[in-house]
BAKEPA-367042 format. One record per residue: residue in one letter; x, y, z of N, C-alpha, C, O in turn. Coordinates in steps of 0.2 Angstrom, whole numbers, plus 5000, padded with zeros to 4 digits. Each point is the difference from the previous one (the first is absolute). Layout:
N
aXYZXYZXYZXYZ ...
This chain:
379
x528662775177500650034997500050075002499550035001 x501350015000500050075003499950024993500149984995 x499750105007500050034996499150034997499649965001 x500550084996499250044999499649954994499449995000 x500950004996500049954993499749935000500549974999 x499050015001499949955001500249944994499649994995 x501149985006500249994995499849894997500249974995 x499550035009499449935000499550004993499849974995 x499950115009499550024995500150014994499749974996 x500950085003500550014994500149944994499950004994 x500349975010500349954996499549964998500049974995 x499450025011499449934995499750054995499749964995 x500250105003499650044996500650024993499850024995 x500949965009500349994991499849934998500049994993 x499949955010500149965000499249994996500149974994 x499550055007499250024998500150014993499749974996 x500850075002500050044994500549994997500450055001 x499949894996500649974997500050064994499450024999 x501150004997500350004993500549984998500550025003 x499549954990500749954996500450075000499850065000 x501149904997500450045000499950074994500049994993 x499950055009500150064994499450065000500050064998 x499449895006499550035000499650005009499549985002 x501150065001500050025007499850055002500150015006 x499450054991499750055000499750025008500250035005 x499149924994499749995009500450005002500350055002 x500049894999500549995007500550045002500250015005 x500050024988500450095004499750055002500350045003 x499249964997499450085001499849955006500350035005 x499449894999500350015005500550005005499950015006 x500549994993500849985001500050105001500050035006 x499950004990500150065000499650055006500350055002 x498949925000499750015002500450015010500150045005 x500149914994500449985006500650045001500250045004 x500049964992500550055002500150084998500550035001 x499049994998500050074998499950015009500550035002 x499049945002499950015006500650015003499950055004 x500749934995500649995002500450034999500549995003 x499650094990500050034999500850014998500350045003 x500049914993500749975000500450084996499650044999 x501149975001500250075000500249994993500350054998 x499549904998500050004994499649954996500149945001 x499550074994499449944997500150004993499950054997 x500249894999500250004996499449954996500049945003 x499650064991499549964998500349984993500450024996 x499149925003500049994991500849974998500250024995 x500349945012500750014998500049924998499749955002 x500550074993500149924994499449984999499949945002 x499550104995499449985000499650025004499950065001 x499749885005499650035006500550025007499750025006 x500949984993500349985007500150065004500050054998 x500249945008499950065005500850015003500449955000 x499750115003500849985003499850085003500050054998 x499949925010500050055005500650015005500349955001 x499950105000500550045002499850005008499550025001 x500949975004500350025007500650035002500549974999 x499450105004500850054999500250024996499949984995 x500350095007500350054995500750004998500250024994 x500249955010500849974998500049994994499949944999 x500350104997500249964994500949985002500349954998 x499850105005500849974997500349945006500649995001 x498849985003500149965003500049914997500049994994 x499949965012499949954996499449994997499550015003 x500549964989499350014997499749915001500549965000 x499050035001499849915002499349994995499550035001 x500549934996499449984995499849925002500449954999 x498950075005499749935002499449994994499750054998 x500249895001499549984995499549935002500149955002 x499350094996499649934999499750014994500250044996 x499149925001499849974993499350025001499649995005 x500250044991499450034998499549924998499649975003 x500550014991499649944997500049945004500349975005 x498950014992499849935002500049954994500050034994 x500049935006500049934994499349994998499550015003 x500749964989499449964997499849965002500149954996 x499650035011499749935003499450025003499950055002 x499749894996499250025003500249965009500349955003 x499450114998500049975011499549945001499650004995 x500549965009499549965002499950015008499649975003 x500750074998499850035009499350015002499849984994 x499750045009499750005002499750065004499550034999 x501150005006500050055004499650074999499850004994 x500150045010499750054998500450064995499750044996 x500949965004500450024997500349984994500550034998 x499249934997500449954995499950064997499950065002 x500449924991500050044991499450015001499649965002 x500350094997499350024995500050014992499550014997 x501249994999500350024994500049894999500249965004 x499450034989500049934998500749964997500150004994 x500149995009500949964996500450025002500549974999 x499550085007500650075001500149985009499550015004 x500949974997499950005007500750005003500549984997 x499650065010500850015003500349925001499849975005 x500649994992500149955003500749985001500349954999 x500050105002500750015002500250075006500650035002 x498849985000500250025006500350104999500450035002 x499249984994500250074998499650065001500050064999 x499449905004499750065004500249995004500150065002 x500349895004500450025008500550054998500250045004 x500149934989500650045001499950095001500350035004 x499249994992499850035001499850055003500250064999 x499449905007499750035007500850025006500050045004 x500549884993500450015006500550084997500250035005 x499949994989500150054997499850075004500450045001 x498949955000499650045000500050015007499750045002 x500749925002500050005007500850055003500250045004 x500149924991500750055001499950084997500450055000 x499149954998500050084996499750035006500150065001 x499549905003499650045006500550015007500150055003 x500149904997501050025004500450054997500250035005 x500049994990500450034995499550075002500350055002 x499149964998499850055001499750035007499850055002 x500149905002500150035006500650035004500150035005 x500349934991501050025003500350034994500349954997 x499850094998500350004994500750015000500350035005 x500049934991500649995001500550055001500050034994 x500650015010500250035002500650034995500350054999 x499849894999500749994996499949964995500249945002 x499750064989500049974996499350024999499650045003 x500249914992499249984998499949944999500449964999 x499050045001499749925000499550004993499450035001 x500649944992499650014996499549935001500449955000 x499250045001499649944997499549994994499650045000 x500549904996499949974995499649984997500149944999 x499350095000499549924998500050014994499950064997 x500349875001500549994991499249954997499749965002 x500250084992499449954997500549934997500649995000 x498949974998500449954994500549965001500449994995 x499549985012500649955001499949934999500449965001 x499050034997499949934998500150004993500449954998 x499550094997500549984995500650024997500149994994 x500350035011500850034999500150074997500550014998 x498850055000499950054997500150045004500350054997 x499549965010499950055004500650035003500050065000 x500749915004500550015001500350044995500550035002 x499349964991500550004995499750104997500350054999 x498849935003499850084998500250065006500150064999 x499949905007500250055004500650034998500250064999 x500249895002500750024998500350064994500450045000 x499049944995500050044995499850055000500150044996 x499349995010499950074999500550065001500650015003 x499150024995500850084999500050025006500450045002 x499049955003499950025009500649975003500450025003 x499649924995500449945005500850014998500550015003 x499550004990500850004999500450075002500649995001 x499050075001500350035004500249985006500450045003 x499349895001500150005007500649954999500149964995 x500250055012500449945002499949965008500250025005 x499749944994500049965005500649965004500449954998 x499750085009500549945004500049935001500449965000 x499150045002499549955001499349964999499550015004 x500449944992499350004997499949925002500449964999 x498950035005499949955006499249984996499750024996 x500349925007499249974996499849935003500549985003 x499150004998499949935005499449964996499650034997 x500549915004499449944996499849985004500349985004 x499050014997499749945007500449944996500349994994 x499649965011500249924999499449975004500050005007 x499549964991499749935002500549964999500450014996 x499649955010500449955005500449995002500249955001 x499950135002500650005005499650035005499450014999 x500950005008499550025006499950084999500450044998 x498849975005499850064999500650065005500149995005 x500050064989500550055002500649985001500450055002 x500049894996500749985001500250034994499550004996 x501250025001500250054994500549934997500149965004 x500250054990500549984996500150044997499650034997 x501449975004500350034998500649984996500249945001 x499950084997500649964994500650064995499850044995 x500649965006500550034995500149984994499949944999 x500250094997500049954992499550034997499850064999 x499949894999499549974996499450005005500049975005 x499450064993499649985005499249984995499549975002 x500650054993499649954994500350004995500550034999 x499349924996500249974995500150074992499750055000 x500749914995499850044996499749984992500349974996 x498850065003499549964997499950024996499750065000 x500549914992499550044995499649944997500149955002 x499350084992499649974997500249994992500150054997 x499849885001500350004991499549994998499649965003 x500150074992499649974994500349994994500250054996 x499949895003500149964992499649994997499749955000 x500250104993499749994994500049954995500450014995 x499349955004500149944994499650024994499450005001 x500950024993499550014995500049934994500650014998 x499249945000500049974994499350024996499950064998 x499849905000499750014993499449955001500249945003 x499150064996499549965002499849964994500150034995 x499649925005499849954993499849965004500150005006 x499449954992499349985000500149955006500650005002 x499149965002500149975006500249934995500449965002 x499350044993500249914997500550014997500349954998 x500150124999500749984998500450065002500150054997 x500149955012500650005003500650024994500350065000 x499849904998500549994996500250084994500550024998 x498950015001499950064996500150075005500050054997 x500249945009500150075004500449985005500149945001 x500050125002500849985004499350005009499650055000 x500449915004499649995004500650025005500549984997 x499750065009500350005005500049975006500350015005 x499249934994500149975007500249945002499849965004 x500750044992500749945002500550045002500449985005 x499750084993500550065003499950025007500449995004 x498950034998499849995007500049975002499550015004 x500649934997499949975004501049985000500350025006 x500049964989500950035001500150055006500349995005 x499550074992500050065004500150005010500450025005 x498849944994499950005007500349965004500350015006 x499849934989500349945006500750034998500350005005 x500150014991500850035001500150055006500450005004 x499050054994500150095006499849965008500150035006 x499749914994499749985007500649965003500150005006 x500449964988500649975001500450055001500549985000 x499650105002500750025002499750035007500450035004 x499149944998499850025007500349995007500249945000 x500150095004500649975007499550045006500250035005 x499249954995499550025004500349995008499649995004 x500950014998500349995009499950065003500550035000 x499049995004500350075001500649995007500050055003 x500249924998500350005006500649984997500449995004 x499850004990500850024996500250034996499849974995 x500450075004500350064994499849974995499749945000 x500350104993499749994992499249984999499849974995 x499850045011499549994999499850034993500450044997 x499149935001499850014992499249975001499849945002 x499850104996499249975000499750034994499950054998 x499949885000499650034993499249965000499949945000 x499750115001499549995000499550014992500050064997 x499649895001499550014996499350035002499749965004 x500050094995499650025002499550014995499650045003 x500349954990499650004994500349994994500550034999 x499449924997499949994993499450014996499449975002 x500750064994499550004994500249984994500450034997 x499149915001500349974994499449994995499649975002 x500350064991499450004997499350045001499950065002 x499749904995499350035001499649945000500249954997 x499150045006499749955003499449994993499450025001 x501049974993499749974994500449954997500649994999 x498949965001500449945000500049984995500049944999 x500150114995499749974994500850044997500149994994 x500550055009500550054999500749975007500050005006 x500449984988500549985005500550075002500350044996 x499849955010500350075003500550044996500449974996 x499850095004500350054996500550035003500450044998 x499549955009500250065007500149975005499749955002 x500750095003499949985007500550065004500450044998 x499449955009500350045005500049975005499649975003 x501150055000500249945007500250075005500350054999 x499449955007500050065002500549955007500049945002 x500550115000500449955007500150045005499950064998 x500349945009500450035004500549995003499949975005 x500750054995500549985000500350055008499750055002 x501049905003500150065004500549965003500149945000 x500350125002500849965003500350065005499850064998 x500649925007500350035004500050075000499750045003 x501049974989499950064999499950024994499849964996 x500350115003499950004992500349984994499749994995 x501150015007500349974996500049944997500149994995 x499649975012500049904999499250014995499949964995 x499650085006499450004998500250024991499949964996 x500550095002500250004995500149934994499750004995 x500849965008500349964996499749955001500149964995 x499250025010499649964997499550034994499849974995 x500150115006499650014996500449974993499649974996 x501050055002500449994995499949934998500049974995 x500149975012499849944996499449994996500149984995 x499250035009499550004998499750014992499649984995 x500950095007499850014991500649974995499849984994 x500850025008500449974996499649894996500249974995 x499550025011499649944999499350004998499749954999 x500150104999499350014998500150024993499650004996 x501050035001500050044993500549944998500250024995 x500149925006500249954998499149934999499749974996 x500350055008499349954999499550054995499849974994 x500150085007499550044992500449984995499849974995 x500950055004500449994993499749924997499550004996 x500849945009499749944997499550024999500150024995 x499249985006499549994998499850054994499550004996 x501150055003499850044994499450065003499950054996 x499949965011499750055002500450075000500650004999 x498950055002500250065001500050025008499649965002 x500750075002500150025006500250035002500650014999 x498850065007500250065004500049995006499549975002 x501050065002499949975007500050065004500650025000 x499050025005499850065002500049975008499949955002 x500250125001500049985008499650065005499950064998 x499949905008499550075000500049985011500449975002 x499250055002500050005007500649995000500249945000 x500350115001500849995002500050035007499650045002 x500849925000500450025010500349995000500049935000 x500750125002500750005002500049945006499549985003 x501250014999500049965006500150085007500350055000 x499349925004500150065005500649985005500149955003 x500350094998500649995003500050055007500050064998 x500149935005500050025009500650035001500449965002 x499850104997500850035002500149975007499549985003 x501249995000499849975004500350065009500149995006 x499950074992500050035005499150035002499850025005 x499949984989499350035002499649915002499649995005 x500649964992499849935003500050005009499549995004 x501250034998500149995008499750085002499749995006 x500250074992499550065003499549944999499850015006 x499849944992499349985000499949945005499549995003 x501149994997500349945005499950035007499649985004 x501050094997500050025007499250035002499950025006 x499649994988499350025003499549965002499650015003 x500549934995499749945002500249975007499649975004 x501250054996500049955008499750065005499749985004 x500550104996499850045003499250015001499850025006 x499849954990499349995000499949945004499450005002 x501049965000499949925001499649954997499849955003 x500150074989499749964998500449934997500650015000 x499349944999500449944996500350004995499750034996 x500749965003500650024994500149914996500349945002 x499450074993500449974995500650014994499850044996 x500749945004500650024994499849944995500249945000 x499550074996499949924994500850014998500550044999 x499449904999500549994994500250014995500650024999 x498949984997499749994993499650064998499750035005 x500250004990499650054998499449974999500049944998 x499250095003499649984996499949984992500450034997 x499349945001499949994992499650044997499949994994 x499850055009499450034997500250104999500250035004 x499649984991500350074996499650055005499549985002 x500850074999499850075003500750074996500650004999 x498750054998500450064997500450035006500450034997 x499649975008500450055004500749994999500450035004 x499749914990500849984999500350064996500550024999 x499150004999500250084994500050055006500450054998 x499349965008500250065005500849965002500650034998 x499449925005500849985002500349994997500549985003 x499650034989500449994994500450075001500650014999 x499050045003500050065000500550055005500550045000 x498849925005500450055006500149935005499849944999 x500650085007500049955007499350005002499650045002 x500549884999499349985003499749945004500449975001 x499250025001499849925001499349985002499650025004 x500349954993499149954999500049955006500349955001 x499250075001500149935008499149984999499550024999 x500949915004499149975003499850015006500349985005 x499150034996499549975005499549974998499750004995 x500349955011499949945002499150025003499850015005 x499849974988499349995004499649975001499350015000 x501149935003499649945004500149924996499949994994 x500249985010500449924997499449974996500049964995 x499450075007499449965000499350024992499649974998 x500650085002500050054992500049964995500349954999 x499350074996500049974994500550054993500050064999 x500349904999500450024996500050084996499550024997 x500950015004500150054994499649994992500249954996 x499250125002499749964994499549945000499649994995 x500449995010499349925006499450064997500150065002 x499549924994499250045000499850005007499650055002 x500649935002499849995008500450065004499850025005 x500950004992500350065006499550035000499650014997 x500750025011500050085000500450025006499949975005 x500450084995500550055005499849995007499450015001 x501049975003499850005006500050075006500449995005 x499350044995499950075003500449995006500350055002 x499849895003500450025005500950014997500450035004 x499749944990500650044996500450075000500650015000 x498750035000500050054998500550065003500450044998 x499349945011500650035004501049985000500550035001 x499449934998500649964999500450034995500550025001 x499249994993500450034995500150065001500650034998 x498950005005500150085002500650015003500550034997 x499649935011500650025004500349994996500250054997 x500149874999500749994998500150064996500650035001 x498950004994500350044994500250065004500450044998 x499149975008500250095005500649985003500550034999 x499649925004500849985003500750014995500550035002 x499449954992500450014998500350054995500650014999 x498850044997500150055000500350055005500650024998 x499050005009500450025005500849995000500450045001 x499649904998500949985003500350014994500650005000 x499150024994500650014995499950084998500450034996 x499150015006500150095001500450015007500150055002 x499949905001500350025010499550065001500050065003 x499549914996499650065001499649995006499750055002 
């Protein structure tokens, strides 16, 4: 790889020392480490929490460009082997956020060997994007709400598509996700007479098999609707006490936000129908929220004309991904677009206790994000 930085190294030593969302401390101080060398013309720490947002060019009153990558790693134990795996027990990158990282860190070493003549270039490492918190803190600090952004740019690896080929999409480029938790309260009495307490698990199971019936899971035609079960909790594992309680935990996601709405509104509209029958009590809370991210479609083609310019593979999907990303709150915001690269057909899934980032990626992301940057300051 060009450049002084060994961004190989970089990225297996974030990868070494995962942290869950919220609690990105290391991995800023090294992240920080790297770039103080670099000695960007403005350094900002602690933004939404751990997050960093380094500065390239004195232009203010030029075009301002906010690239972003992800500080956090997920709650999965690694089964790698490598010399590099987690060393942190449970906590491992398995979504590819130490590359993003590195490729990050590679554009800041470009950015500061040519600083931009005309505009500025900020970059982003956003804590807390695996549980939809971190987008939302940055956005909220009183640093950032001063700034304004022309342009704000972000990229996802993708296993299964060819190493370094990009997807590009106008629109929609993920889904829009949130999490429901449904409360059941009744009333507990003895296991031999049912009959004396209000038990809730004739309601969950209503609940479930109704919220699984308004499903239109196609992603390949409008109204998509996914309703996913991912925990119930019903009772207590005393068999001598018929249950009192329950919690049905889902995840829901559709196109856009608005279609993700009006299922949520079915959902509950059929869950506080089925507690009334049963005479239950019911609260229903929502929590891992992500806008749908939407791709302005003139920063879409600045992303498009860098990829054919690079010669790398160009895919236009169809369809948006089904899977949530907070960067939908930067494009809510300002003009933007979220694109994939493609890190090898051959890969194990996003989230696979088996991933991990493929280092030959890493260049790849760099150009496309330095190509397209340049072309949108004409710098």
């Amino acid at each position: 790889m060009s450049g002084t930085i060994d961004l190989k190294a970089f990225r297996r030593d974030l990868h070494a020392h995962p942290e869950i969302s919220g609690e990105e401390k290391k991995t800023g101080k090294r992240v920080l480490t790297v770039l103080n060398e670099l000695k960007p013309d403005e350094l900002l720490t602690e933004v939404g929490g751990t997050g960093i947002l380094a500065t390239f060019g004195t232009d203010e009153k030029g075009p301002q460009v906010m690239v972003r990558c992800e500080l956090d790693a997920l709650p999965i134990q690694e089964i790698n082997t490598f010399d590099h795996k987690s060393t942190s027990k449970g906590v491992s990158h398995k979504c590819g956020h130490d590359g993003h990282m590195a490729i990050l860190t590679g554009l800041a070493e470009k950015l500061a060997a040519e600083r931009p003549a005309k505009g500025r270039v900020h970059l982003l490492y956003q804590p807390a994007e695996e549980n939809g918190a971190g987008a939302k803190a940055v956005l909220e600090d009183p640093r950032m709400q001063e700034r304004h952004f022309d342009l704000v740019l972000a990229l996802h690896n993708l296993p299964g598509y060819p190493l370094g080929s990009a997807v590009v999409r106008k629109g929609a480029f993920t889904a829009s996700v949130n999490s429901m938790v449904i409360t059941l309260e009744g009333r507990t009495s003895h296991a031999a007479e049912p009959e004396n307490g209000i038990n809730p698990a004739a309601a969950v199971a209503e609940i479930l098999t109704g919220a699984l019936a308004l499903q239109h899971n196609v992603p390949t035609e409008d109204g998509l609707r996914v309703v996913t079960v991912v925990h119930v909790d019903l009772g207590s594992k005393d068999y001598g006490i018929s249950a009192g309680n329950a919690e049905v935990h889902l995840t829901v996601r559709c196109w856009t936000d608005a279609e993700l709405k009006q299922l949520e509104q079915d959902i509950e509209n059929l869950s506080r129908r089925v507690a009334a029958s049963h005479k239950l009590g019911i609260d229903i809370s929502y929590c891992f929220t992500f806008k749908a991210n939407q791709n302005d479609d003139a920063a879409a083609e600045l992303v498009t004309a860098a990829v054919r310019s690079t010669g790398r593979e160009l895919t236009q999907r169809d369809h948006p991904f089904k899977w949530g990303e907070d960067f939908g709150l930067f494009t809510a915001k300002y003009k933007g677009c979220m694109f994939g690269l493609g890190a090898g057909e051959d890969m194990p899934a996003l989230h696979n206790p088996d991933y991990d980032f493929p280092d030959a990626l890493i260049p790849h992301g760099v150009e496309l994000f330095h190509s397209a940057v340049r072309s949108f300051l004409n710098d």
